[in-house]
N, C-alpha and C positions, 0 to 999 in steps of 0.2 A: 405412482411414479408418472412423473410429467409425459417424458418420451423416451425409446425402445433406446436409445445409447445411455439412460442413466444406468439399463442393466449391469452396466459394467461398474459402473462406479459400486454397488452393493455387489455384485461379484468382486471385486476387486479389494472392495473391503471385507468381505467372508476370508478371502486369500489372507489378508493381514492377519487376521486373527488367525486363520489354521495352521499357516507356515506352510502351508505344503503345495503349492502350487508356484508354476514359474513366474508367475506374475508377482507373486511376494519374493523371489530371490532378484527380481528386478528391483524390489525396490530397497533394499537391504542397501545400506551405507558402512562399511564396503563391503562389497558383496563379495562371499566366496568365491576363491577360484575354482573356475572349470564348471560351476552348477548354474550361470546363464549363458547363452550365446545369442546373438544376433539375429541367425536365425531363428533362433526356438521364439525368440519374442516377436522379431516384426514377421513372420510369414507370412499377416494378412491382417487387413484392416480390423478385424476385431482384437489381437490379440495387441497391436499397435496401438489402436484406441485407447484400451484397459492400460497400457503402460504409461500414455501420454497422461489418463485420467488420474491416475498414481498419485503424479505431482500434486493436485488439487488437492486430492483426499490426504496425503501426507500432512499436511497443514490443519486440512480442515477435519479432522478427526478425533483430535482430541477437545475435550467437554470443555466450553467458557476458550479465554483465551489461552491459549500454550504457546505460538509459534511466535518468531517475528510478523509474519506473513498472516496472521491469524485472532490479530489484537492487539500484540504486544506493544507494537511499533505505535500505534494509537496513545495505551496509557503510558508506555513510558519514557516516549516523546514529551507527553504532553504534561508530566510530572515534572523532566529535564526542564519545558518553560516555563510558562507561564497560565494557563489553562486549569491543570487539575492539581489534589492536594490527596494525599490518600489518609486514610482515617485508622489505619494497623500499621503493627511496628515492624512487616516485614523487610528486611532488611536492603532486597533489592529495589522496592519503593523508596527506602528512606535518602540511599544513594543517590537513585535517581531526582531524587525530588533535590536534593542539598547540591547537585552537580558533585558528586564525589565518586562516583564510578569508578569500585576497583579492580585492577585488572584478576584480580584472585578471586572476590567476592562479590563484584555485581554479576550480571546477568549478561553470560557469554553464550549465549543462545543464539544472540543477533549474529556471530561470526561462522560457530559451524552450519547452523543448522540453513542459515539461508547460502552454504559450500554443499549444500545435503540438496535441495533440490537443483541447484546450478551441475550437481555432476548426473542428478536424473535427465534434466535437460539435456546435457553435453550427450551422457549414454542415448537417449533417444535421437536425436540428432546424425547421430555415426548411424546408430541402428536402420533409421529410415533411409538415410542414402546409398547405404548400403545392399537393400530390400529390393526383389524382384518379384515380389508376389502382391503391390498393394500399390493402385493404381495413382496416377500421376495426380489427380484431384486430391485422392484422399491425402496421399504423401506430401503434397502441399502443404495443406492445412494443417496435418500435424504439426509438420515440423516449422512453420510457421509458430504455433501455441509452445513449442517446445524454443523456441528462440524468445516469443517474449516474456515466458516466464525466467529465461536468463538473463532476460532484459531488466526486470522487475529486480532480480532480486540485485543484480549489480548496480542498481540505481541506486537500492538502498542500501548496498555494501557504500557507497564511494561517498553517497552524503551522512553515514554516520562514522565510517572511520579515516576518509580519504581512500589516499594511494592502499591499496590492497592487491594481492595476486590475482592476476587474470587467468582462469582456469578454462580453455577450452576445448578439453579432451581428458579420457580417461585414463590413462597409463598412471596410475597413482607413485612409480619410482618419478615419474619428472613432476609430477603435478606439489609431490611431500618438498621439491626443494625450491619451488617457483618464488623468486623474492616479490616484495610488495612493486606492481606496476605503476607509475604513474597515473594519477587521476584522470588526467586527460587521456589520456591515449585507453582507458576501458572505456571513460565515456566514448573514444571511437567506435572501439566494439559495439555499446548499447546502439548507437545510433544505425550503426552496419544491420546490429538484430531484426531492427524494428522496419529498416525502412525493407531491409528482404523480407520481413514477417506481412507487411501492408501490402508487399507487393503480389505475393501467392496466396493466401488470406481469402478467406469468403467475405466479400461484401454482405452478403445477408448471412444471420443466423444460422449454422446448420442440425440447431437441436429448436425443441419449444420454450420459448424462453429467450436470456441473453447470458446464459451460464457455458457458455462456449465461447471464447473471443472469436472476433470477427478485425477487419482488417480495421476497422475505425480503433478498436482499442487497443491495436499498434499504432496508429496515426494519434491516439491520446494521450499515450504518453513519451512519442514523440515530443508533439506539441511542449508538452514539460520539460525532454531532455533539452531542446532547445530553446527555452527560459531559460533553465538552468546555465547553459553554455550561452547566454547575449546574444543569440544567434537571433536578433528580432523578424526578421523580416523569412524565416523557415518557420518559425513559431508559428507568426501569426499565419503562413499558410497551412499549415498542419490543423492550426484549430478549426481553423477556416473550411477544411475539407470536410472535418466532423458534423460542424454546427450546419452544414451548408450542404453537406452529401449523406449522413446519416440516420436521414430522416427521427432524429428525436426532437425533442422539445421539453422546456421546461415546464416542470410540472407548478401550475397553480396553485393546487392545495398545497403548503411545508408537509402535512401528512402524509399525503402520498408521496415524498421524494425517493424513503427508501422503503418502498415496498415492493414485493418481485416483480409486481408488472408497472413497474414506474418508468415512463416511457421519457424518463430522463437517464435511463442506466445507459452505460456503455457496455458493462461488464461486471457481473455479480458473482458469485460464487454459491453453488449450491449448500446446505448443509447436509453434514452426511452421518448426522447424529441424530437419532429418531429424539423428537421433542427437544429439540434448539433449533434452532431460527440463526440469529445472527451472533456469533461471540463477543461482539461489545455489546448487543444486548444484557448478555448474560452476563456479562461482567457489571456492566456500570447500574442495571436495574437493581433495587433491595429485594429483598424476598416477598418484602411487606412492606407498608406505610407505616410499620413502627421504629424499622430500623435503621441504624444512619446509614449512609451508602458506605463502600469500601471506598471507592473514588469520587471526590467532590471536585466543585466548580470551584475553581478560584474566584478573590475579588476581582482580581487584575480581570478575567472574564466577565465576569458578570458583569463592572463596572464598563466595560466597552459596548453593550448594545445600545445604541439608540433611544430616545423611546419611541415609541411606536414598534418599535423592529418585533412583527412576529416570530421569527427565529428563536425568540427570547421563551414568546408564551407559548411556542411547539416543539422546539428542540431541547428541551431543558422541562427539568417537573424534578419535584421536593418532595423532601420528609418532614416532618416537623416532629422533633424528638426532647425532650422536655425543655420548651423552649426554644430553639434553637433548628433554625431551616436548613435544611441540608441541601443544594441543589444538587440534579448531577444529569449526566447527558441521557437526552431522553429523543434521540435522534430516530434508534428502533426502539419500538414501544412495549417488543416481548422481551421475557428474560428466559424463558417457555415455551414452547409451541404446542400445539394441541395436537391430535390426531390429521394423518394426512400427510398433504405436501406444504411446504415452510410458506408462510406467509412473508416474510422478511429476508432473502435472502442478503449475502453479504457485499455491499457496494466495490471494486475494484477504482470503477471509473465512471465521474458521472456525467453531464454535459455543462453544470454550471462551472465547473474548475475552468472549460474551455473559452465558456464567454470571457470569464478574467483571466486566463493566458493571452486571449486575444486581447483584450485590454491594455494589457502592462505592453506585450510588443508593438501597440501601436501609438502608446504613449511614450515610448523610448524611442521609437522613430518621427516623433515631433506630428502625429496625428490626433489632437489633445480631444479637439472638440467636433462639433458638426455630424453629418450623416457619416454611417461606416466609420465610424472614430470610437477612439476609446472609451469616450461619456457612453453612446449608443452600449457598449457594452458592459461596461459597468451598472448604467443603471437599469438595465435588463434582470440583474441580480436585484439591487436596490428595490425596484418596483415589485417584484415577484416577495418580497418580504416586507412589501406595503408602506416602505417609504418614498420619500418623494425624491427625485433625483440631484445629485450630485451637484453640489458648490465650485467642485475643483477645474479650473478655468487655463492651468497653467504647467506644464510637464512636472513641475518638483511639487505639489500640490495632487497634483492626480496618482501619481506614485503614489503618496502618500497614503489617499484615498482609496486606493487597489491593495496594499498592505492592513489599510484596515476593515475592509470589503473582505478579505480572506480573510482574519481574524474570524468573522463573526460568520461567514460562512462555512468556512472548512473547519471548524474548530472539532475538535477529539476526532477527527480520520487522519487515519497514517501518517502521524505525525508535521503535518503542512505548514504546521504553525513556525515548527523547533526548525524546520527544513528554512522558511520563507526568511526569518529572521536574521541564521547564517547568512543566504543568499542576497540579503540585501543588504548587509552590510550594518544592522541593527542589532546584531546579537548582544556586542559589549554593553552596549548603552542600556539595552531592557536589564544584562541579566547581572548588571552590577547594580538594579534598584529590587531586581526581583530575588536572586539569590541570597544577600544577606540576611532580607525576609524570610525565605524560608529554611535559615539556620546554614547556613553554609557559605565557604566565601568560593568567589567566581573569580578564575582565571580562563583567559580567551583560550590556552591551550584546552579546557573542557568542553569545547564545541567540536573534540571527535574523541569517540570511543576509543579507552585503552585498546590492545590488540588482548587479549586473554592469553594469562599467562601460559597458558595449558600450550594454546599455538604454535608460541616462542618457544616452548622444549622439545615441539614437533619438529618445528624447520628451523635450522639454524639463519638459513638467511633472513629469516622473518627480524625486526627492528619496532621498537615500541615509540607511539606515537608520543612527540617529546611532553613533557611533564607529566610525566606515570614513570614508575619506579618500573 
């Protein structure tokens, strides 16, 4: 065990499994009435801690990928574009992959489960400001980690279904009839979370490691809410603060990007599964070199590196199976871990997304070229994957070039690809060359997830996103 607070996490998870301690009726969704109170759980920073650490382990608990929050959002983002291809007839693959997402039979996972740790957070959140037994430091930074994991997941509640209900409290009679909120206005919430999460937040690490956020990885994905939101000139200072106040750096070797001590992490996630490492490890690695992978590269991928581009000959490794090459993402390189502590934990946040945040918002505010400009940060990426810098000379050109800079960078993490293409106004155009390729035809209302039917019979104000039955 790294250091004396991941006690909690393996206490925390023994709890899950017994049932019988209060720490597991904290995390029960929904929890019975009258068997937790506020104060049984926050009385003091340990038993605080163990509630906050909940969240984590809720996701990261179960084997390979399970969660939105825990792989899913990776492959079946990356099925939705353009990226991956899966090789079994499971059925929420096949959806995903054709753009056909039904609201009865794909994969409604993405809806409750990331309403499952938003109402841990919400409950943590009441819990600690409520609390008079657990000092003003400590209570900070919880509740700082407990805003940006509601930060997190609303981010990706709102870019895979839009307008959604904003949940920020536990009274489950008003929470069952909350109708869907306007997109913008929970992006105001994420933004309110993050900038009071950076603001109370430890600047440095307060475990070994960087499996604890700290206040830069609310300032990270700040940085991204406001990309998201045009907001160029908060972007670029958000990123600005990270690449410039956080003492990381990018890492040289592509090998070591995502390995635990890759002193390009923002923020990783421990595993909490003796002998896994990372869940897209374990997903996208074969067992063997004789089998084909479950998730393969597409052309549309492969065909976009460079050459030269080491990203290519280090993030990416094949099978050859009679015949015929299988690629598939070979970003963590276990599928396994051995005895010990995880060599690979799981990336949240890392510092290259930040160079190209700062990128795009300084190329949308007409700083194209020169020192402190958007070339300096693009080809920062560019060079660090061994090629040689950037042609692009000109605002609609350099877009360009930051849209295909993320391709080949962010490719199979949390879905950036499916996320960047909405955002930029590319979607229709790729996915009416890429969709009827892979067997399905593409209407733009497919760029948000149905609402699950299951939802719609919960609340009646709830309203299905239009084209889905």
């Amino acid at each position: 065990m790294r250091h004396s607070n991941f006690s909690f996490f393996f206490l925390l998870l023994a709890a899950i499994g017994s049932g019988m301690t209060s720490c597991r009726k904290f995390v029960e969704i929904p929890p019975a009435k009258n068997t937790v109170t506020t104060s049984a759980v926050f009385t003091d920073s340990a038993n605080a801690t163990a509630a906050i650490l909940g969240m984590y382990i809720g996701f990261m608990s179960s084997a390979g990928a399970g969660y939105p929050l825990n792989g899913l959002t990776t492959i079946y983002m990356g099925l939705a574009a353009d990226e991956l291809y899966a090789t079994n007839q499971d059925i929420s693959n096949q959806q995903f992959y054709q753009n056909s997402v039904s609201a009865t039979n794909g994969y409604t996972g993405f809806w409750y489960l990331n309403y499952r740790v938003i109402y841990q957070a919400n409950a943590s959140i009441e819990g600690l400001a409520g609390s008079t037994g657990i000092s003003k430091p400590a209570k900070d930074q919880l509740t700082g980690e407990a805003k940006l994991m509601r930060a997190i997941c609303y981010f990706n509640m709102v870019n895979l279904f839009g307008d959604v209900p904003l949940v920020t409290g536990t009274n489950f009679e008003k929470n069952a009839i909350i109708p869907r909120t306007p997109k913008n206005t929970v992006y105001d919430q994420i933004i309110k979370d993050l900038k009071d999460a950076a603001s109370v937040m430890s600047a440095v690490y307060i475990t070994e490691g960087r499996v604890r956020p700290n206040k830069y990885a609310a300032l990270a994905l700040l940085s991204r809410v406001y990309l998201y939101r045009q907001q160029w000139p908060e972007a670029e200072a958000a990123a600005s603060a990270v690449i410039d106040g956080g003492g990381y750096g990018l890492e040289p070797d592509l090998n070591n990007v995502f390995l635990a001590k890759s002193n390009e992490v923002i923020w990783q996630l421990l595993s909490v599964i003796p002998g896994y490492n990372s869940p897209e490890g374990n997903s996208f690695i074969p067992f063997d070199a004789t089998l084909i992978p479950t998730y393969c590269i597409s052309n549309y991928l492969l065909h976009a590196f460079e050459p030269g581009d080491q990203r290519k000959a280090k993030w990416l490794n094949s099978n050859l199976v009679n015949g015929q090459t299988y690629y598939y993402p070979y970003k963590y390189k276990l599928r396994k871990g051995g005895a010990g502590a995880p060599t690979e934990d799981y990336i949240v946040f890392r510092l290259g997304e930040q160079y190209l945040i700062r990128a795009e918002a300084r190329a949308q505010q007409d700083n194209v070229t020169g020192a402190n400009s958007a070339v300096s940060d693009l080809d920062a990426i560019r060079n660090r994957a061994g090629l040689s810098g950037t042609a692009a000379a000109n605002k609609q050109d350099m877009l360009q070039a930051i849209l295909h800079e993320r391709q080949t960078e962010f490719f199979c993490e949390w879905g950036h690809r499916w996320y960047d293409l909405k955002r930029m106004g590319n979607v229709d155009a790729v996915m009416n060359v890429v969709t009827p390729a892979k067997g399905g035809i593409w209407s733009t209302n497919r760029q948000l997830l149905p609402v699950p039917y299951e939802e719609l019979q919960k609340n009646a104000f709830l309203i299905q996103n239009p084209g889905y039955n």
